[in-house]
Rosetta silent file (secondary structure, phi, psi, omega in degrees, C-alpha in Angstrom):
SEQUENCE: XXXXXXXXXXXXXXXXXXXXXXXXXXXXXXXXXXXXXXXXXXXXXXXXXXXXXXXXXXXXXXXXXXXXXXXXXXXXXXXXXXXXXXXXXXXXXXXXXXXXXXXXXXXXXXXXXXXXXXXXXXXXXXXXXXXXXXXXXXXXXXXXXXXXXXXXXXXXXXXXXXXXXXXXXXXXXXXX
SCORE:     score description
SCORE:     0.000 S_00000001
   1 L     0.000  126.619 -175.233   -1.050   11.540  -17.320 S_00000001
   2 H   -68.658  -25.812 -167.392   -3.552   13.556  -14.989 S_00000001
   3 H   -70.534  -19.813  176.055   -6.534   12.760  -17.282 S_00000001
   4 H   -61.123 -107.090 -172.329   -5.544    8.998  -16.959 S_00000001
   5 H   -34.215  -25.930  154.650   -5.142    9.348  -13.081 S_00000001
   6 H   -42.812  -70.597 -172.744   -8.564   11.543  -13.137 S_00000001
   7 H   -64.207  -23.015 -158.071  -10.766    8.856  -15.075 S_00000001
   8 H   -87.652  -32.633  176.287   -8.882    6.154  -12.612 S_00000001
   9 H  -111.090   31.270  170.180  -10.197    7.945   -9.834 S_00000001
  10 H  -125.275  -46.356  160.897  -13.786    8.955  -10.739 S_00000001
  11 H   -59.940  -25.438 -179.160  -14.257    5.279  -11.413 S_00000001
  12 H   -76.309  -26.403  154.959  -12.948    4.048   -8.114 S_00000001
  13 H   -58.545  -33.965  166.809  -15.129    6.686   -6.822 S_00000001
  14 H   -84.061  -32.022 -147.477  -18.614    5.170   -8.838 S_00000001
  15 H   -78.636  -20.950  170.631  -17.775    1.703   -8.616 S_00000001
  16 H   -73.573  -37.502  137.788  -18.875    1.182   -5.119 S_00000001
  17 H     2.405  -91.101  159.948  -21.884    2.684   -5.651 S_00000001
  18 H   -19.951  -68.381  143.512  -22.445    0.943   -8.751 S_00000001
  19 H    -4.865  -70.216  169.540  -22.002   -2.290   -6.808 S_00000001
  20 H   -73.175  -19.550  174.023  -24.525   -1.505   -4.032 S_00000001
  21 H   -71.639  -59.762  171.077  -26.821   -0.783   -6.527 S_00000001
  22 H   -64.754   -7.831  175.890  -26.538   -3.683   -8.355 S_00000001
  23 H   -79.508  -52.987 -168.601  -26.479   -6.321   -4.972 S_00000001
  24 H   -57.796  -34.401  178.633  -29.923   -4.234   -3.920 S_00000001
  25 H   -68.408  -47.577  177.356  -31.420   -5.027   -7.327 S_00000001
  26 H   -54.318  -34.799 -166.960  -30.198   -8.627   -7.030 S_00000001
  27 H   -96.895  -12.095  163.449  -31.401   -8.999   -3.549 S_00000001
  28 H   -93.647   -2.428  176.479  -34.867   -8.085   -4.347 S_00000001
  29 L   118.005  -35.294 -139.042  -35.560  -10.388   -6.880 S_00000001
  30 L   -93.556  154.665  155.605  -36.327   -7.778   -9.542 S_00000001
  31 L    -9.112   75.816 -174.815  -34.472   -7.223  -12.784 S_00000001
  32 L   -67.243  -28.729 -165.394  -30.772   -6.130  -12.955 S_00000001
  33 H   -35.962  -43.692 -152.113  -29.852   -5.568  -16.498 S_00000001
  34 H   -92.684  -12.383  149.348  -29.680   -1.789  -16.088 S_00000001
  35 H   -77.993  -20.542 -162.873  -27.085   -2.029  -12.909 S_00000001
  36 H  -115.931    1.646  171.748  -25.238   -4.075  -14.286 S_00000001
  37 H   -68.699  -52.077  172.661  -24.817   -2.880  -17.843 S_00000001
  38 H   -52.151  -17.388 -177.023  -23.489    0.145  -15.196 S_00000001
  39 H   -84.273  -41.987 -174.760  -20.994   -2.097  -13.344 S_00000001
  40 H   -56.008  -56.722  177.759  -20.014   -3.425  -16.814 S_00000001
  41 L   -74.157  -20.161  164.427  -18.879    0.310  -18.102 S_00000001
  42 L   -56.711  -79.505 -168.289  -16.965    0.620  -14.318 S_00000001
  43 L  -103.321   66.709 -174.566  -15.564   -2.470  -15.132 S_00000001
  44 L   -31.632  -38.950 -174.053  -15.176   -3.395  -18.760 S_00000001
  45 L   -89.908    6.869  156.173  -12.815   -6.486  -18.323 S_00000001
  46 L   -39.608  138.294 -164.092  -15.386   -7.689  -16.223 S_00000001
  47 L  -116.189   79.708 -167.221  -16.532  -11.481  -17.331 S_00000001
  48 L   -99.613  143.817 -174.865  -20.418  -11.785  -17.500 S_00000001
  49 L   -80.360  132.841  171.319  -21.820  -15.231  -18.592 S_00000001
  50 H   -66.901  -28.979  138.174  -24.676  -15.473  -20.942 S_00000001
  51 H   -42.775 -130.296 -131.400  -26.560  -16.968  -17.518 S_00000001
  52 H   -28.572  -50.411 -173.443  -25.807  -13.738  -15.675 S_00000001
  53 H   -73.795  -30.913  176.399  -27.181  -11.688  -18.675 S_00000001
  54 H   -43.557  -62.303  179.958  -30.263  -13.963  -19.192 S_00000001
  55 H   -55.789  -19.778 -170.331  -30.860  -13.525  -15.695 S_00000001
  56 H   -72.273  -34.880 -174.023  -30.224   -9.923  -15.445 S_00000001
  57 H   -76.273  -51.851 -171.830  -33.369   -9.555  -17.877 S_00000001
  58 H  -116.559   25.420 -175.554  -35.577  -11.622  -15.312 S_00000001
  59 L    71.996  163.218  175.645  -34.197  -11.240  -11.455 S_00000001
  60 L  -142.007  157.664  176.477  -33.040  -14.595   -9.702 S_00000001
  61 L   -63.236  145.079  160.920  -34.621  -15.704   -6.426 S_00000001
  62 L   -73.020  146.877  155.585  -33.329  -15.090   -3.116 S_00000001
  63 H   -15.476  -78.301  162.208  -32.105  -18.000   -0.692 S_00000001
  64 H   -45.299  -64.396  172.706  -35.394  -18.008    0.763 S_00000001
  65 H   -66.385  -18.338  165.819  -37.568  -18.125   -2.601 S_00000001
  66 H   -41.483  -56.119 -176.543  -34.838  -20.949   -3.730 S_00000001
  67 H   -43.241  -68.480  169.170  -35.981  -22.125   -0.684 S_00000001
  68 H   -58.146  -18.473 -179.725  -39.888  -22.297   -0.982 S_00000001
  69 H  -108.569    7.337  154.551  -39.199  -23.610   -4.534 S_00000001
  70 H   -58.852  -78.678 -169.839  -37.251  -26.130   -3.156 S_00000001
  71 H   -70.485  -40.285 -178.221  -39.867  -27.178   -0.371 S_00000001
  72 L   -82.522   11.336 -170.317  -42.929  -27.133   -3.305 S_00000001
  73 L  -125.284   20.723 -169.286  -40.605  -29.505   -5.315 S_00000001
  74 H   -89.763  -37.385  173.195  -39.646  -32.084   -2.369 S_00000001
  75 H   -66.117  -30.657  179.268  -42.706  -33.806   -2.963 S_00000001
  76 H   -81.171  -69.850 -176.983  -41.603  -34.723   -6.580 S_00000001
  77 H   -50.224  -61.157  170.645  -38.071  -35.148   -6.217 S_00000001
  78 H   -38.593  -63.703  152.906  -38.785  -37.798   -3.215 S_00000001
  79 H    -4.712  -43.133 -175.722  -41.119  -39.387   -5.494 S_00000001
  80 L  -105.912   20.490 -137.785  -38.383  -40.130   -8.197 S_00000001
  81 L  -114.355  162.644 -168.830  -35.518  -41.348   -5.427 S_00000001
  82 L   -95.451  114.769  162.596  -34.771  -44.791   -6.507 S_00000001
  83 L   -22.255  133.952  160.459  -36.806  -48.053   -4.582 S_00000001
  84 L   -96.739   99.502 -163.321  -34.570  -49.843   -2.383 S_00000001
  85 L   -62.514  -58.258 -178.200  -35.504  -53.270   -3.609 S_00000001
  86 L   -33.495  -34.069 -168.059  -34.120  -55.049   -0.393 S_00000001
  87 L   -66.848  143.403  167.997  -36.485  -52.797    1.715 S_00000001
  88 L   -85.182  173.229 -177.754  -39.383  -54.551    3.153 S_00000001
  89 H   -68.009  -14.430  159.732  -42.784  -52.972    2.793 S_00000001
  90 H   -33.724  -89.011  175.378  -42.547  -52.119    6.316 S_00000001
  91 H   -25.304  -69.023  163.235  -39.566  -49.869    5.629 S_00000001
  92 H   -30.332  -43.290  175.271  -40.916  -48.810    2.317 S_00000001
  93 L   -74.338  -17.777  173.756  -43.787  -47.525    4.238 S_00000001
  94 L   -84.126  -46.521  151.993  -42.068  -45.733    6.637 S_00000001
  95 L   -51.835  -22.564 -163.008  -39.872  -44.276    4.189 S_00000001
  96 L  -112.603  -34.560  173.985  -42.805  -43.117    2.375 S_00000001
  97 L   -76.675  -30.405 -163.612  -44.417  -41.519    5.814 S_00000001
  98 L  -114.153    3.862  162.199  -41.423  -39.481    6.562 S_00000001
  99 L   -97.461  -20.064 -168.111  -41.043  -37.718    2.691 S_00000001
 100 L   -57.186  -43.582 -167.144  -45.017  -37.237    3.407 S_00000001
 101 L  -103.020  -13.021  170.633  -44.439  -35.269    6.557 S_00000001
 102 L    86.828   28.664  178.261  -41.233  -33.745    5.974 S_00000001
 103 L   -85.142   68.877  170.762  -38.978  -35.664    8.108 S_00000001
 104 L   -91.481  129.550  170.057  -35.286  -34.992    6.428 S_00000001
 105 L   -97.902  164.801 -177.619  -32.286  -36.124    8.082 S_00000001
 106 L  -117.177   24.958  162.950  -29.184  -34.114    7.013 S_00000001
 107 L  -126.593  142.569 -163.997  -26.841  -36.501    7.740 S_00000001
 108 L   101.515  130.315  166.860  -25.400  -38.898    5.148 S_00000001
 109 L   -64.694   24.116 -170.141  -25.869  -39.750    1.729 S_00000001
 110 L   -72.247  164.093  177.920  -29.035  -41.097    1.379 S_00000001
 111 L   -83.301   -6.348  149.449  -31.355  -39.047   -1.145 S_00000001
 112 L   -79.475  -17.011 -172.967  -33.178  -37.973    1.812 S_00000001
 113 H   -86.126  -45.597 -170.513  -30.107  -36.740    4.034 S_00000001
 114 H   -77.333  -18.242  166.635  -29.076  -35.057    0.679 S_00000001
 115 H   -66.868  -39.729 -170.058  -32.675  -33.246    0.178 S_00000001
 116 H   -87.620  -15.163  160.886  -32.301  -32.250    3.776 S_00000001
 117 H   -65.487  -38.739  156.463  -28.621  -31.009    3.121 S_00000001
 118 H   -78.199  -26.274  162.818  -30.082  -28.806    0.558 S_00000001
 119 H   -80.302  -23.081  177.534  -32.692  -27.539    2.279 S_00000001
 120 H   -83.583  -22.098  178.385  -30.472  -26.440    5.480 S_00000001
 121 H   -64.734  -44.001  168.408  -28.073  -25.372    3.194 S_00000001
 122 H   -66.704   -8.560  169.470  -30.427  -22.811    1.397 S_00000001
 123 H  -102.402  -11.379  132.719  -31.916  -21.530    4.777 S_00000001
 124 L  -138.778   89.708  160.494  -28.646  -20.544    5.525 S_00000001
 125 L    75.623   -2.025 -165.698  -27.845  -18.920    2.552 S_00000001
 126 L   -91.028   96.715  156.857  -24.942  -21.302    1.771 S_00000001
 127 H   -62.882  -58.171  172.297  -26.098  -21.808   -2.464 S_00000001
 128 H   -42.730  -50.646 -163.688  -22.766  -23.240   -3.264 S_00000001
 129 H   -73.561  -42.583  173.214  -23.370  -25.864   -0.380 S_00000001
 130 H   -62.828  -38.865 -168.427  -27.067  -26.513   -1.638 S_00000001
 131 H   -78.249  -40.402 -156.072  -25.993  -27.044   -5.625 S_00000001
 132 H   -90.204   -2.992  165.061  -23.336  -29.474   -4.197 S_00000001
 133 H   -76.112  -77.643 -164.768  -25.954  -31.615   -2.246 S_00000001
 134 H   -46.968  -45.369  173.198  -28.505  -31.263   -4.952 S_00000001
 135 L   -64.452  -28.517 -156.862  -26.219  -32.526   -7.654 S_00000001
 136 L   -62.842   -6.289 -166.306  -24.982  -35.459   -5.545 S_00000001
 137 L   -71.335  150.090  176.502  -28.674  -36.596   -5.736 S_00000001
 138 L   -56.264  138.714 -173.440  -29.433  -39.554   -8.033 S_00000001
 139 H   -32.118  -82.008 -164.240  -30.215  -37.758  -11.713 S_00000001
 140 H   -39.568  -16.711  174.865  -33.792  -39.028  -12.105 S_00000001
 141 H   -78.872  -56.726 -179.467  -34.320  -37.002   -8.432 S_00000001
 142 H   -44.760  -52.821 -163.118  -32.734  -33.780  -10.093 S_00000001
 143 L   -87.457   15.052  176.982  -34.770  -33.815  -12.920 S_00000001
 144 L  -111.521   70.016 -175.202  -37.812  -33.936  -11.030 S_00000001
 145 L   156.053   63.637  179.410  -37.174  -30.446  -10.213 S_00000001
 146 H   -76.387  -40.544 -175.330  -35.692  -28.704  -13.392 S_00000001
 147 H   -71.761  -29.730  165.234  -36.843  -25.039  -12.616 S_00000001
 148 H   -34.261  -70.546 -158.257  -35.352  -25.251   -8.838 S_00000001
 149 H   -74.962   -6.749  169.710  -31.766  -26.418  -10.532 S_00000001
 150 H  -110.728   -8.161  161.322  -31.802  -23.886  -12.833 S_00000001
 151 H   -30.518  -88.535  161.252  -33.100  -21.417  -10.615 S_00000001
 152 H   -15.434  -58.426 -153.303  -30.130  -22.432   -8.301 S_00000001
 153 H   -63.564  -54.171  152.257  -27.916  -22.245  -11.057 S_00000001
 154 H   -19.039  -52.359 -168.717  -28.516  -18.316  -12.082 S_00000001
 155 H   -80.390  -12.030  149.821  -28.090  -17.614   -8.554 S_00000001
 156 H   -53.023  -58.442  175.719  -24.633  -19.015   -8.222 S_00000001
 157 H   -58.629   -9.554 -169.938  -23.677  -17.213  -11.192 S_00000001
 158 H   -80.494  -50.183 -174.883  -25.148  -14.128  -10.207 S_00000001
 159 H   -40.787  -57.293  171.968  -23.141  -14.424   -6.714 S_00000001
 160 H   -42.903  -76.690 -176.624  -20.010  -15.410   -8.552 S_00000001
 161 H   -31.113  -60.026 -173.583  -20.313  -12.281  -10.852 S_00000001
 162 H   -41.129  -47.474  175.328  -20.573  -10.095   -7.451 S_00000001
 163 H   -59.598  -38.213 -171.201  -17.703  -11.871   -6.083 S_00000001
 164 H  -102.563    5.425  178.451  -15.423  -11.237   -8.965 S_00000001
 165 H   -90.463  -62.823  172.679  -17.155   -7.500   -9.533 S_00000001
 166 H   -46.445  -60.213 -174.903  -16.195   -7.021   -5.644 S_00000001
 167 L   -97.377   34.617  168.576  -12.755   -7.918   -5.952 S_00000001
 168 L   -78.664   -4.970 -169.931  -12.175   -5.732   -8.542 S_00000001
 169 L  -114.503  127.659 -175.891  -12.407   -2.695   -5.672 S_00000001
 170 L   -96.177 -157.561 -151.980   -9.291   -2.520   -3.822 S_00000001
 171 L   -79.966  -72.107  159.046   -9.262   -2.164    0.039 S_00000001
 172 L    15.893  -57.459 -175.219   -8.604    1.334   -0.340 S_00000001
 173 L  -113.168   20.195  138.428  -11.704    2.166   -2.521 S_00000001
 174 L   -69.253  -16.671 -163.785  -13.948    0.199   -0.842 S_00000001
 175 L   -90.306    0.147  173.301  -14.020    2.328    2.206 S_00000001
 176 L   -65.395    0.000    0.000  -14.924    5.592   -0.333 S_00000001
């Protein structure tokens, strides 16, 4: 049917569009609902999450403000990491000097190597890699930092959405 093969190509023609619109809205921070209610009529069988539309109403942070909300919640989270009763007070003290100053190692599973595993993961840009550090953290650490994790969480889902918007465009009509 040509009108069938019409409508098939006037969408493959908006949807990249569509797309770029909605990543630029995403990538500034600001408010999406109104791209993506547009991506959404491209792509109907598209599968948005009650997270992606909450967020779509208020923008989700970038890597970088993840980041900085990360780094003002480091103080807190450290704070809440569970005493090593075996440590002497030496140790304890030292340990205590190096969350002060911001001395994370990123290797290992200690809940500092896993703080510092989240923070290199969010400076670069790896979210997935940062959520899976951040959960690994003892609870009582996580939960000294609730708006970070759900911060974090939005922005996986947002990503996700993008991912699975994107490979709804085949090779063909991406290059359009």
């Amino acid at each position: 049917d040509f009108e069938a093969v019409a409508a098939e190509r006037d969408r493959a023609t908006q949807l990249p569009a569509a797309l770029g619109a909605l990543e630029s809205a995403i990538g500034t921070g600001q408010p999406f609902a109104g791209q993506l209610a547009g991506v959404e009529t491209l792509l109907p069988d598209l599968e948005i999450s009650s997270q992606v539309r909450a967020a779509a109403n208020s923008g989700v942070p970038s890597a970088s403000a993840l980041l900085a909300q990360l780094r003002t919640a480091i103080p807190d989270i450290l704070a809440a990491r569970p005493r090593d009763e075996a440590a002497g007070w030496a140790q304890t003290l030292l340990d205590q000097a190096a969350s002060a100053i911001a001395l994370r190692p990123t290797d290992g599973d200690t809940p500092q190597a896993l703080v510092g595993q989240t923070e290199a993961a969010l400076e670069a840009g790896d979210l997935e890699a940062a959520r899976a550090a951040f959960s690994a953290l003892p609870a009582a650490m996580q939960s000294a930092a609730p708006q970070f994790a759900r911060a974090l969480d939005r922005a996986i889902a947002v990503s996700a959405l993008i991912e699975a918007a994107r490979s709804g465009i085949a090779p063909a009509e991406a290059g359009q």
